[in-house]
N, CA, C and O atoms as a printed pandas DataFrame, in Angstrom:
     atom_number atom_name residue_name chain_id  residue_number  x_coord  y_coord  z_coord
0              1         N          UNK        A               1  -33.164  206.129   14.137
1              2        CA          UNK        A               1  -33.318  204.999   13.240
2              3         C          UNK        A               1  -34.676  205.058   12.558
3              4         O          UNK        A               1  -35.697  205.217   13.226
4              5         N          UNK        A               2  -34.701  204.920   11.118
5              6        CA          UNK        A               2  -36.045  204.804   10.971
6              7         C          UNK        A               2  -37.257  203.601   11.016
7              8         O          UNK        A               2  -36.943  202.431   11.236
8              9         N          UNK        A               3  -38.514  203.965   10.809
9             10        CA          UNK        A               3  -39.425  202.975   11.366
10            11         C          UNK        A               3  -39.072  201.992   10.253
11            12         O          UNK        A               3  -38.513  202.314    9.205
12            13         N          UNK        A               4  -39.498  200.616   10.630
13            14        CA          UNK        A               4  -40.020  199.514    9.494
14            15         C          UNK        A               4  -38.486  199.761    9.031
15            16         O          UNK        A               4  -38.162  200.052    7.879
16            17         N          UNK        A               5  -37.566  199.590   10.163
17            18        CA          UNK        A               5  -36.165  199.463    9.141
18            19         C          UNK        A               5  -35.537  198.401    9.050
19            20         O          UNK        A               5  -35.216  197.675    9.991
20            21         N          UNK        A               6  -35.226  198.165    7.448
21            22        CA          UNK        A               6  -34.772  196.813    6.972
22            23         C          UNK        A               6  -33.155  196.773    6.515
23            24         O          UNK        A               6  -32.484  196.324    5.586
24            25         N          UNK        A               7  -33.018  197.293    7.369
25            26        CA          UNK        A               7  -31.046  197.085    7.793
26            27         C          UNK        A               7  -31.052  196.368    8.373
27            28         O          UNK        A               7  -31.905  196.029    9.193
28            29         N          UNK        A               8  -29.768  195.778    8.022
29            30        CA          UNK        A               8  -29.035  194.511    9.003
30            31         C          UNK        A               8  -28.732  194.836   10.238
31            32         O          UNK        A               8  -28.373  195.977   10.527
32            33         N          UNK        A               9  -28.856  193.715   11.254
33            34        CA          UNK        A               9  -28.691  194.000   12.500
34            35         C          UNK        A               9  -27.328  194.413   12.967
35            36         O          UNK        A               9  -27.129  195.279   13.820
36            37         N          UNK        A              10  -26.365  193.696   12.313
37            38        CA          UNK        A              10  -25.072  194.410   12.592
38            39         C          UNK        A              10  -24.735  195.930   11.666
39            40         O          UNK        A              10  -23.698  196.542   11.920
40            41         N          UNK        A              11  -25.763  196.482   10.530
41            42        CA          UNK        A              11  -25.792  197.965   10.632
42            43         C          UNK        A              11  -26.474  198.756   11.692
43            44         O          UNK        A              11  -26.213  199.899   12.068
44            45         N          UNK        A              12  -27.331  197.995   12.073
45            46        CA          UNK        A              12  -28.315  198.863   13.287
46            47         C          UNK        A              12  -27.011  198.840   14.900
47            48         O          UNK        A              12  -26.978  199.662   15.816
48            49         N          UNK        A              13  -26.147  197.646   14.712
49            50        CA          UNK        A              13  -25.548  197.870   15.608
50            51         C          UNK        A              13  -24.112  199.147   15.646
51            52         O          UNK        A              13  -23.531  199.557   16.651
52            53         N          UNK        A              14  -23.917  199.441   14.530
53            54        CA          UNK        A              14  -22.799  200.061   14.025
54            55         C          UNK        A              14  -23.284  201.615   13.909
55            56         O          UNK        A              14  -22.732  202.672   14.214
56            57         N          UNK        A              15  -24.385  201.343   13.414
57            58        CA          UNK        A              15  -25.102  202.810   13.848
58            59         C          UNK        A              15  -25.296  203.426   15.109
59            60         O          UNK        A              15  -24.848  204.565   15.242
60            61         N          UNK        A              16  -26.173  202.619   16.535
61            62        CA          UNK        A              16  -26.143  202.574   17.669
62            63         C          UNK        A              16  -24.827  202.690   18.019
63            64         O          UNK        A              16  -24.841  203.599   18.850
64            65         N          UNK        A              17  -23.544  202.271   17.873
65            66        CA          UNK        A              17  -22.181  202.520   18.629
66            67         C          UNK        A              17  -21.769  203.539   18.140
67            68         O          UNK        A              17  -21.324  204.321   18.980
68            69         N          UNK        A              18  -21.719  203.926   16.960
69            70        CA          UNK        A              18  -21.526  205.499   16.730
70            71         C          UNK        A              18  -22.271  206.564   17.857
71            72         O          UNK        A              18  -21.882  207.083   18.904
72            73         N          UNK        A              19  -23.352  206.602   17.196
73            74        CA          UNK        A              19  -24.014  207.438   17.999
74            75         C          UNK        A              19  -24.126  207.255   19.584
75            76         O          UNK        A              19  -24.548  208.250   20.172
76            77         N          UNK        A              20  -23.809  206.119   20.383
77            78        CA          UNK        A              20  -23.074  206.419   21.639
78            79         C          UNK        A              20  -21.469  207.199   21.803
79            80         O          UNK        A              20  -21.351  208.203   22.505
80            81         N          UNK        A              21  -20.578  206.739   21.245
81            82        CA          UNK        A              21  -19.495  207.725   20.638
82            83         C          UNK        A              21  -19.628  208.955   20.614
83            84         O          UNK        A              21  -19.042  209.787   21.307
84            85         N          UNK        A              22  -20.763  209.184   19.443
85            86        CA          UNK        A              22  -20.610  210.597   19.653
86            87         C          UNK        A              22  -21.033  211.441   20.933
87            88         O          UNK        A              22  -20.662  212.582   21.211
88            89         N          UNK        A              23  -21.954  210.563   21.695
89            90        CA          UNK        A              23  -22.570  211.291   23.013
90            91         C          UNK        A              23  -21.470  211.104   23.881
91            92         O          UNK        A              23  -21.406  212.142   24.538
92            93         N          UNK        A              24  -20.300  210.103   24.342
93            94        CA          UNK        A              24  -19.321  210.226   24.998
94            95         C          UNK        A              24  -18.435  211.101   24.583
95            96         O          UNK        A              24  -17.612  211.517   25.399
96            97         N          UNK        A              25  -18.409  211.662   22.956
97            98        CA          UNK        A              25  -17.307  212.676   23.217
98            99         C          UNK        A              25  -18.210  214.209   23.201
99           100         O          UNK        A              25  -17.880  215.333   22.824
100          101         N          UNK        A              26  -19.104  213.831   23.617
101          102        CA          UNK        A              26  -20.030  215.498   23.551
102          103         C          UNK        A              26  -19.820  215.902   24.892
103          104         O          UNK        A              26  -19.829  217.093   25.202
104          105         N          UNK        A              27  -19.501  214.355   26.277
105          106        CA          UNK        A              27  -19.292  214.813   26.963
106          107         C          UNK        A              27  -17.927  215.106   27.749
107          108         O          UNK        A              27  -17.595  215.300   28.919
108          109         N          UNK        A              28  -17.307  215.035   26.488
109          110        CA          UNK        A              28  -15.631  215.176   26.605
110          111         C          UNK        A              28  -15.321  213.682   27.637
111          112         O          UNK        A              28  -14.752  213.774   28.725
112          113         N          UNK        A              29  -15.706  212.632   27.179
113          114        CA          UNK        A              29  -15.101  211.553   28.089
114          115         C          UNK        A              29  -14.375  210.535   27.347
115          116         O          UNK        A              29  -14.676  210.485   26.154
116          117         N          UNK        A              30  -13.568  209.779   27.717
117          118        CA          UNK        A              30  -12.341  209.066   26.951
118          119         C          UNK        A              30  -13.411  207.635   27.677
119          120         O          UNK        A              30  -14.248  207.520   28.572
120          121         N          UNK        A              31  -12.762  206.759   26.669
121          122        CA          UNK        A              31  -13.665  205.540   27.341
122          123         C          UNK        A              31  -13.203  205.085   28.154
123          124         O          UNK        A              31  -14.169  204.654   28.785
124          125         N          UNK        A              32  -12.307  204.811   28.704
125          126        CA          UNK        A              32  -11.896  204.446   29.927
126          127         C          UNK        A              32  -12.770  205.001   30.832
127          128         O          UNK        A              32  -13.278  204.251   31.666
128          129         N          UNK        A              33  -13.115  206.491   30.826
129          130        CA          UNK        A              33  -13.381  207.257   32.071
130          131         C          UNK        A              33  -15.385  206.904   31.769
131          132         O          UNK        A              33  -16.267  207.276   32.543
132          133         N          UNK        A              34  -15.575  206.246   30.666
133          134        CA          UNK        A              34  -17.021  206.081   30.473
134          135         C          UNK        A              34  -17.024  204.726   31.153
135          136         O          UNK        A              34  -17.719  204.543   32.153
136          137         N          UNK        A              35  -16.315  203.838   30.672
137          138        CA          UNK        A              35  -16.012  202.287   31.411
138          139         C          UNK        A              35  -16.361  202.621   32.865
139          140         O          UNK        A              35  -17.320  202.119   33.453
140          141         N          UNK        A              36  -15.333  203.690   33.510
141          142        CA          UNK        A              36  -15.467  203.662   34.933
142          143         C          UNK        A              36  -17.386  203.835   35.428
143          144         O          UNK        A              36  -18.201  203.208   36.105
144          145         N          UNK        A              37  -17.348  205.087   34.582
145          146        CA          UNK        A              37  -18.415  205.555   35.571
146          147         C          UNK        A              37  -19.748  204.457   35.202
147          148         O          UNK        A              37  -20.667  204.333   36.012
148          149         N          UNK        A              38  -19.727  203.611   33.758
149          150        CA          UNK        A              38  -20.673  202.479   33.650
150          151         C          UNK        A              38  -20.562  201.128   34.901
151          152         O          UNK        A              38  -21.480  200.533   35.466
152          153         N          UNK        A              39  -19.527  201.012   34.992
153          154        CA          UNK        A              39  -18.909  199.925   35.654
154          155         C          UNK        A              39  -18.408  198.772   34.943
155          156         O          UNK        A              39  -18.105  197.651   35.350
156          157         N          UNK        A              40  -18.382  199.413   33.519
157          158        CA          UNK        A              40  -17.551  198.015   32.743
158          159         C          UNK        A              40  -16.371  198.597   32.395
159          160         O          UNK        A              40  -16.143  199.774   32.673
160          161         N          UNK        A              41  -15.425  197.750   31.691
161          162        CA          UNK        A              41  -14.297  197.765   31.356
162          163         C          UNK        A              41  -14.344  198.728   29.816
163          164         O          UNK        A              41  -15.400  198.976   29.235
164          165         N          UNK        A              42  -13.131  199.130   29.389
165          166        CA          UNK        A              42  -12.518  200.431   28.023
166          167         C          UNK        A              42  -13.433  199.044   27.186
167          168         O          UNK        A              42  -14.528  199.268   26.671
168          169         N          UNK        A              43  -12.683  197.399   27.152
169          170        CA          UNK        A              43  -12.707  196.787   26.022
170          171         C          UNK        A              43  -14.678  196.806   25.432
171          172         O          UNK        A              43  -15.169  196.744   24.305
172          173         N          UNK        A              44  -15.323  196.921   26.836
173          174        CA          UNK        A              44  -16.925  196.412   26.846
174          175         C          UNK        A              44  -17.438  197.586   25.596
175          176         O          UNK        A              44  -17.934  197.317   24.502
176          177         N          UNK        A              45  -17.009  199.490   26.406
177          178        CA          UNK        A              45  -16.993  199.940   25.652
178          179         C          UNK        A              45  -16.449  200.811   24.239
179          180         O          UNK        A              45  -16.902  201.885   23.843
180          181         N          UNK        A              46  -15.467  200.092   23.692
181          182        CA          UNK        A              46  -15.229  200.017   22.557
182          183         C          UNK        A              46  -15.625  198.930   21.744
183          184         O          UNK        A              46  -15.309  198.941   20.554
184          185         N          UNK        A              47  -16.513  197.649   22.399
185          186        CA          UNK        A              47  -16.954  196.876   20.979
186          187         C          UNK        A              47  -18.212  197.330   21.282
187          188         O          UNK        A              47  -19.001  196.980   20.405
188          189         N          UNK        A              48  -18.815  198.072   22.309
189          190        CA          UNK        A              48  -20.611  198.603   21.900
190          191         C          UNK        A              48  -19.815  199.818   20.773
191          192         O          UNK        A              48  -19.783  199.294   19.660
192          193         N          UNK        A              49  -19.343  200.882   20.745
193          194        CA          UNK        A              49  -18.641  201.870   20.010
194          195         C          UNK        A              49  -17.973  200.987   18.394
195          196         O          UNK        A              49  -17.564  201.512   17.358
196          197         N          UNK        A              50  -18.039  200.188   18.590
197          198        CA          UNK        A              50  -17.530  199.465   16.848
198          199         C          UNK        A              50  -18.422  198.605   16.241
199          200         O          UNK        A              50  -18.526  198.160   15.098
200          201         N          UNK        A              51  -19.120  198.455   17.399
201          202        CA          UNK        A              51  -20.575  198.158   16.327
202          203         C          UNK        A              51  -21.040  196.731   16.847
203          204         O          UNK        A              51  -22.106  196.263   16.447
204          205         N          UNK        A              52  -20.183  196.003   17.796
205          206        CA          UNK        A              52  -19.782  194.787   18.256
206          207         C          UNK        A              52  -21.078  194.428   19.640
207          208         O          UNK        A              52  -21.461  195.270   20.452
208          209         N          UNK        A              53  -21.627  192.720   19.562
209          210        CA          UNK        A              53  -22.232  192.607   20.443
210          211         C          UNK        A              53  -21.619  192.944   22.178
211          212         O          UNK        A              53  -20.414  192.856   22.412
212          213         N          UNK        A              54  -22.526  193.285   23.169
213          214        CA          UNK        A              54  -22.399  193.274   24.321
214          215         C          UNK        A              54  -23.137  192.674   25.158
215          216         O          UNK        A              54  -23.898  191.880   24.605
216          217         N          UNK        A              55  -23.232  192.724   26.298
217          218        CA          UNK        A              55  -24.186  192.308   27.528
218          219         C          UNK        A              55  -25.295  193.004   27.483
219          220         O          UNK        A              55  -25.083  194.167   27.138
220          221         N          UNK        A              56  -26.492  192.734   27.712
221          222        CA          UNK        A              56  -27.795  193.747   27.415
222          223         C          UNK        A              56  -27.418  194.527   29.247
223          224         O          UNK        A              56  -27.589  195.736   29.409
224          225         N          UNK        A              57  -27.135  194.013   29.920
225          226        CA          UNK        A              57  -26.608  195.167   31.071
226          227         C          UNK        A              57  -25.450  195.395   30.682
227          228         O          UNK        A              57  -25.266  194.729   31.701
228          229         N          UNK        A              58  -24.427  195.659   30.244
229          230        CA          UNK        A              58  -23.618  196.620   30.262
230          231         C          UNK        A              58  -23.848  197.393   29.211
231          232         O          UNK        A              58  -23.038  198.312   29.087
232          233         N          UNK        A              59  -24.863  197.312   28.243
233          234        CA          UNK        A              59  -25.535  198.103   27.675
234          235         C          UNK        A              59  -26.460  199.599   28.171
235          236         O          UNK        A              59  -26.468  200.779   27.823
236          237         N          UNK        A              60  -27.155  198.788   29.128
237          238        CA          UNK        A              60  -27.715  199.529   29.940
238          239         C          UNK        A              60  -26.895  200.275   31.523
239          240         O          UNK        A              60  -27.434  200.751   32.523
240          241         N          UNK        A              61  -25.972  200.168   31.306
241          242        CA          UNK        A              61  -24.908  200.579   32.229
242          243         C          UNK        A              61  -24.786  201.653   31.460
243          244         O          UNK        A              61  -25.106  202.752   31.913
244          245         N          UNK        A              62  -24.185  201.479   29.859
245          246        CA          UNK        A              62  -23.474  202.749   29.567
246          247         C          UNK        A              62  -24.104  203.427   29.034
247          248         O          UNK        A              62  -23.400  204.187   28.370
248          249         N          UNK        A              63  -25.863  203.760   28.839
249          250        CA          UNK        A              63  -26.704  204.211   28.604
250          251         C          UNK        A              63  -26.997  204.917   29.878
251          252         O          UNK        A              63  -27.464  206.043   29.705
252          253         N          UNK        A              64  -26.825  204.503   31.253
253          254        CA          UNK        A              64  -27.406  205.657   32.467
254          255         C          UNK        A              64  -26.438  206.166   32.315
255          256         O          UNK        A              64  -26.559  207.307   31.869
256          257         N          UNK        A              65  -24.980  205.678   32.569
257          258        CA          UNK        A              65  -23.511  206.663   32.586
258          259         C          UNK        A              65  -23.857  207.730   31.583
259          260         O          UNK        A              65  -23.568  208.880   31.915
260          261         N          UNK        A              66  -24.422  207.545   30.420
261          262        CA          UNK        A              66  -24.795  208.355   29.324
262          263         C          UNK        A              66  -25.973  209.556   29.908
263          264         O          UNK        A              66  -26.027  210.710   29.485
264          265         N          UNK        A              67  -26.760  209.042   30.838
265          266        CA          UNK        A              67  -27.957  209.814   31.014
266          267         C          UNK        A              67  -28.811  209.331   29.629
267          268         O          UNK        A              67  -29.446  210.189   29.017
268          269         N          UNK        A              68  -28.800  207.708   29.086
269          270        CA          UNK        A              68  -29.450  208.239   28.270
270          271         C          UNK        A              68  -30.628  207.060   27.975
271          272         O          UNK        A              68  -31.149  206.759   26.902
272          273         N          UNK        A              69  -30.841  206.534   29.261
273          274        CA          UNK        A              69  -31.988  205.395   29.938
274          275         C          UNK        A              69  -33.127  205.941   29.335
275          276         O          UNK        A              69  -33.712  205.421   28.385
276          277         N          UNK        A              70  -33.466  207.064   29.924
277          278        CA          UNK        A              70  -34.939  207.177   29.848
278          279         C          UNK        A              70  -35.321  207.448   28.465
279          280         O          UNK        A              70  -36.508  207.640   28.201
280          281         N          UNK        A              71  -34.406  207.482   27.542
281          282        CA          UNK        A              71  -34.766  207.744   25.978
282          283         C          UNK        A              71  -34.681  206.005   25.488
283          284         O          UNK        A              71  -35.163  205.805   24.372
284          285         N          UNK        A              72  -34.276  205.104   26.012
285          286        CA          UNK        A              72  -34.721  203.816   25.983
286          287         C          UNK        A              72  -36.272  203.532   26.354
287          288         O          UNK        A              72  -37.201  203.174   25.629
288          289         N          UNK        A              73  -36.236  203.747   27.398
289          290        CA          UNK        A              73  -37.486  203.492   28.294
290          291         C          UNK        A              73  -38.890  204.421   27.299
291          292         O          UNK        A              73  -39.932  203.827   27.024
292          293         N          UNK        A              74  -38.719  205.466   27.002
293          294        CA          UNK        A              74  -39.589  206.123   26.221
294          295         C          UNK        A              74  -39.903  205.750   24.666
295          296         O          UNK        A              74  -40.730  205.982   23.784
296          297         N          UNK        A              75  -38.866  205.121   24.874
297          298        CA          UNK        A              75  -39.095  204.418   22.943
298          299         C          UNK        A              75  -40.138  203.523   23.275
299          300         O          UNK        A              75  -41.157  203.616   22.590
300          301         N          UNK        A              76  -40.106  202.560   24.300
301          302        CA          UNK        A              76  -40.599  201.144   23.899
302          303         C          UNK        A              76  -42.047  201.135   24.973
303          304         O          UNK        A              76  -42.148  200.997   26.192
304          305         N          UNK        A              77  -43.127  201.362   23.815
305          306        CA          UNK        A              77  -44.503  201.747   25.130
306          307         C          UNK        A              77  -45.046  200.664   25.878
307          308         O          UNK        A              77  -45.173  199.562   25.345
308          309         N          UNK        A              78  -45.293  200.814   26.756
309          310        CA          UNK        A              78  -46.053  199.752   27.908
310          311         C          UNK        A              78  -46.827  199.046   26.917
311          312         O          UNK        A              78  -46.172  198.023   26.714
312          313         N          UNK        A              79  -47.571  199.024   26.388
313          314        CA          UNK        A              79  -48.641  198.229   25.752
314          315         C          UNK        A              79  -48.614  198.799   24.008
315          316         O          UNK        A              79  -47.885  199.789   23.958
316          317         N          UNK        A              80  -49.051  198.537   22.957
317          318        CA          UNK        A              80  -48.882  198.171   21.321
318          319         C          UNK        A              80  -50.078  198.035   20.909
319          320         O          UNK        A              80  -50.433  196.856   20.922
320          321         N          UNK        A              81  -51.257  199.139   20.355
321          322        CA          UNK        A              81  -52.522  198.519   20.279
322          323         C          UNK        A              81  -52.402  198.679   18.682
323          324         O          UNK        A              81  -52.132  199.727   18.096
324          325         N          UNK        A              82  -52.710  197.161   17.975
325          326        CA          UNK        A              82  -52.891  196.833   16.900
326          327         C          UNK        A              82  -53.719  196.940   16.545
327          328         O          UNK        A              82  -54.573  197.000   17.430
328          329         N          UNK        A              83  -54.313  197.067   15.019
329          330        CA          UNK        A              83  -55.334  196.793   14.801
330          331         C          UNK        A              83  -56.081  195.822   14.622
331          332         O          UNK        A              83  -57.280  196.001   14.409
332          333         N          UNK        A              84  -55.677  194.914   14.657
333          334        CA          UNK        A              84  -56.323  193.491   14.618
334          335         C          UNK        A              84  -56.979  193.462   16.251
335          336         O          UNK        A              84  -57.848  192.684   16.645
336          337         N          UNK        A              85  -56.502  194.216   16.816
337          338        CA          UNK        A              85  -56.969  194.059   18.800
338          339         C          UNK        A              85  -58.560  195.010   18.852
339          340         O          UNK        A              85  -59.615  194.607   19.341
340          341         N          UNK        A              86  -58.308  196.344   18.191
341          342        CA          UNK        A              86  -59.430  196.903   18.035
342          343         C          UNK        A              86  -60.652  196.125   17.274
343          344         O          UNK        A              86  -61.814  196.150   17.678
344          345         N          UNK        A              87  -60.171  195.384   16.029
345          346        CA          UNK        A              87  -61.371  194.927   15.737
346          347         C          UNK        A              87  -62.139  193.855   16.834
347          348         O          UNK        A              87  -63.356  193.834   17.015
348          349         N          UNK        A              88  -61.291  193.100   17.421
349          350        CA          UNK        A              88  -61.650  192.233   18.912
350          351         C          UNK        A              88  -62.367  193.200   19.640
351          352         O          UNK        A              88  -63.588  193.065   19.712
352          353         N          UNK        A              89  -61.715  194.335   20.299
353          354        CA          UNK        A              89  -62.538  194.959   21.317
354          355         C          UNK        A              89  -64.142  195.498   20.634
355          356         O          UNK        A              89  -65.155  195.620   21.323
356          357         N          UNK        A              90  -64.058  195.793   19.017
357          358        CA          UNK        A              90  -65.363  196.122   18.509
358          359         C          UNK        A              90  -66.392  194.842   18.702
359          360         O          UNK        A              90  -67.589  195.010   18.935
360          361         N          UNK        A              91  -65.799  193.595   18.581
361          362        CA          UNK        A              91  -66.724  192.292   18.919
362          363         C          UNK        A              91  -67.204  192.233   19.742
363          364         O          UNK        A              91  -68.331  191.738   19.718
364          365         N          UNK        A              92  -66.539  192.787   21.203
365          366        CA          UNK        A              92  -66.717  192.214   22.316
366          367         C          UNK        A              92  -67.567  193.385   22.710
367          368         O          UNK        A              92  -67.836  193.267   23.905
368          369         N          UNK        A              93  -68.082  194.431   22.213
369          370        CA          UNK        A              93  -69.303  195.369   22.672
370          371         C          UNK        A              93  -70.272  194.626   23.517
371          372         O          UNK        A              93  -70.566  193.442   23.355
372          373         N          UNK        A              94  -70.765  195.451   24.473
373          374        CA          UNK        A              94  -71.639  194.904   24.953
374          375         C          UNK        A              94  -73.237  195.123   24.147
375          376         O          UNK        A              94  -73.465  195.736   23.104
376          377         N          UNK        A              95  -74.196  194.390   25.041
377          378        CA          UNK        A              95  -75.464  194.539   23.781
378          379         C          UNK        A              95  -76.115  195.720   24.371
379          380         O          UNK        A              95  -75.524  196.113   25.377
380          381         N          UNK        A              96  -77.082  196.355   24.069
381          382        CA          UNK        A              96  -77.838  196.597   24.418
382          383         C          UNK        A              96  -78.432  196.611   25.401
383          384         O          UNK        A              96  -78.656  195.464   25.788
384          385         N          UNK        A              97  -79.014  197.738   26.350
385          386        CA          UNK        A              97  -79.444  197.101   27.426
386          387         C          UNK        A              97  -80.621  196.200   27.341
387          388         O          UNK        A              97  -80.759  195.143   27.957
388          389         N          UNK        A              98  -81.728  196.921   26.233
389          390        CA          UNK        A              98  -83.256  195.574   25.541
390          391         C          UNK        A              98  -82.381  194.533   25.233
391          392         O          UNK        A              98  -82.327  193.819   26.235
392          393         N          UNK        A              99  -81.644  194.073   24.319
393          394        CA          UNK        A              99  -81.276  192.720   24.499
394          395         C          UNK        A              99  -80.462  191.943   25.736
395          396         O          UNK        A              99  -80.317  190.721   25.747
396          397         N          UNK        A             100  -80.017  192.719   26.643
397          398        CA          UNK        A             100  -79.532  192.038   27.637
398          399         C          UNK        A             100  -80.762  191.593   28.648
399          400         O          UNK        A             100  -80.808  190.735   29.530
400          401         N          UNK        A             101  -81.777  192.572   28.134
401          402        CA          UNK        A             101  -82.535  192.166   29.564
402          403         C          UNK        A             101  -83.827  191.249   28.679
403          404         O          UNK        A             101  -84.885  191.236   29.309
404          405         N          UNK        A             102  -83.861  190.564   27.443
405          406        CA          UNK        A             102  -84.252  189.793   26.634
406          407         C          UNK        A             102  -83.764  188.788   27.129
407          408         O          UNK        A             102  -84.496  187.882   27.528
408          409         N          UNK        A             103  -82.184  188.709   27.231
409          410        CA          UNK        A             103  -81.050  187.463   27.207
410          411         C          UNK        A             103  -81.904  187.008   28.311
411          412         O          UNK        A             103  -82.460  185.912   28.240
412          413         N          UNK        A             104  -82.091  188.038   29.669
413          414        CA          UNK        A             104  -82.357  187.687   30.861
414          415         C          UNK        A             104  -83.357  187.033   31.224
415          416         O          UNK        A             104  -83.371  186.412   32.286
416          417         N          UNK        A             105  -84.729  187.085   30.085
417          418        CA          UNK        A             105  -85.659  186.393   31.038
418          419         C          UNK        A             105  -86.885  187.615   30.782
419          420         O          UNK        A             105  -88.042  187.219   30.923
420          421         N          UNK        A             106  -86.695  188.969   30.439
421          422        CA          UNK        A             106  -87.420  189.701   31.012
422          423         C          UNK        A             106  -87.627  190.261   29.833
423          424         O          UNK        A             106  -87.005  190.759   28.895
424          425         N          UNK        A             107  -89.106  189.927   30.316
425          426        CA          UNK        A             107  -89.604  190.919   28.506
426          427         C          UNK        A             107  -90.500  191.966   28.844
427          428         O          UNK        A             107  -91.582  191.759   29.394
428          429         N          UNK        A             108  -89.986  193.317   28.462
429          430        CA          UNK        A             108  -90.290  194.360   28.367
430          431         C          UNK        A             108  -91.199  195.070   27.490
431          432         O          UNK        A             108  -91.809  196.131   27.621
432          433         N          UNK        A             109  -91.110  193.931   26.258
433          434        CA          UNK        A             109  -91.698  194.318   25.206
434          435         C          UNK        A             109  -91.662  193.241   24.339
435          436         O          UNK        A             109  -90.598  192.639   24.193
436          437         N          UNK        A             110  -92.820  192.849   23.643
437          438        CA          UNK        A             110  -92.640  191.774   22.651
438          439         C          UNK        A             110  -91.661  192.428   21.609
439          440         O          UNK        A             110  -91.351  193.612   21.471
440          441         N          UNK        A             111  -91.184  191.080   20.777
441          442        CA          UNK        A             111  -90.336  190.808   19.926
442          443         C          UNK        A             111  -91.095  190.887   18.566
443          444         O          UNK        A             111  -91.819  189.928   18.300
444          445         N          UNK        A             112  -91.033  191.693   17.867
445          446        CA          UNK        A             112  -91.661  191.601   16.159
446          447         C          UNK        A             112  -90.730  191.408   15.115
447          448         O          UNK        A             112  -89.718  191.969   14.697
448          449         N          UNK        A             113  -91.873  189.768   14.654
449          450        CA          UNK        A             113  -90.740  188.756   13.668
450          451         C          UNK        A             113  -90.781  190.129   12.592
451          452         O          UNK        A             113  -91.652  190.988   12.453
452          453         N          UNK        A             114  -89.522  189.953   11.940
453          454        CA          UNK        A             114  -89.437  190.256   11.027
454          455         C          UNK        A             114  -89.757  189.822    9.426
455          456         O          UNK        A             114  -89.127  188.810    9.118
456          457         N          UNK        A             115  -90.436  190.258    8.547
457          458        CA          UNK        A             115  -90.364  189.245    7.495
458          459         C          UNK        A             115  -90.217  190.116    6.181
459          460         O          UNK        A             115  -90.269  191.337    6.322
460          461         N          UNK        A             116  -90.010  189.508    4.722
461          462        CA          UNK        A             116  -89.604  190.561    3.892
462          463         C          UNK        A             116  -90.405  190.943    3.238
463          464         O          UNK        A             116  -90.089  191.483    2.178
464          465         N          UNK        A             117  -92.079  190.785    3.700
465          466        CA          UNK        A             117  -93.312  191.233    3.263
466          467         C          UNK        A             117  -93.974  190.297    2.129
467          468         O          UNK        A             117  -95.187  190.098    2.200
468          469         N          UNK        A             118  -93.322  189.789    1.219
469          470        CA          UNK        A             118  -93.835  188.813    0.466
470          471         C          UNK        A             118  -94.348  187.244    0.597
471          472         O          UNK        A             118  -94.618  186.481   -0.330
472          473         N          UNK        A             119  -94.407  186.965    2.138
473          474        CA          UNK        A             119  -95.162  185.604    2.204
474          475         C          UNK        A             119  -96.662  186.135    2.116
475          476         O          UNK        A             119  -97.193  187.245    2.146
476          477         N          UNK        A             120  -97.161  184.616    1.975
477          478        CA          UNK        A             120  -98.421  184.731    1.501
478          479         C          UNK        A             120  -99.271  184.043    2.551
479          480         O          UNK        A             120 -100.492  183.977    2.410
């Protein structure tokens, strides 16, 4: 499927039941005999195969019967780092160790005001 795809959900579903289809007949199995080894019934899978809603577990039933879990599991990553998160983690830098130990109490070294040379 491609990224940022703006198909309808019942094409994304019609697409997905094909392409289970075709992996049940790659493995020469009639749906009945896919039903069995998922543990659902021919009807469960022929409306995932026509494009038709199902149970999100008997989905995942006929995806292990498939062997084909872990290509689920590998799509969808543990964690999503955005960029809006990186600019957060750039905020949250820590300081310096001279200004932390400023923050603290402890001066190591005086502080020189800055100025833009033109007072008088």
């Amino acid at each position: 499927m491609p990224s940022n795809d703006d198909r309808t959900t019942s094409a994304v579903l019609a697409d997905l039941g094909r392409r289970l289809e075709a992996h049940r007949l790659e493995r020469n199995l009639t749906q009945v005999e896919l039903g069995k080894r998922a543990g659902v019934g021919r009807s469960t899978v022929q409306k995932i195969e026509g494009g038709q809603t199902v149970q999100t577990l008997s989905l995942f039933k006929i995806l292990r019967a498939l062997e084909l879990l872990e290509a689920v599991d590998a799509s969808i990553p543990e964690r999503v780092e955005l960029p809006v998160m990186e600019l957060d983690r750039l905020r949250q830098r820590r300081q310096r160790a001279r200004q932390r130990a400023n923050a603290a109490g402890i001066d190591d070294e005086p502080e020189e005001v800055w100025t833009w040379g033109d007072e008088q």
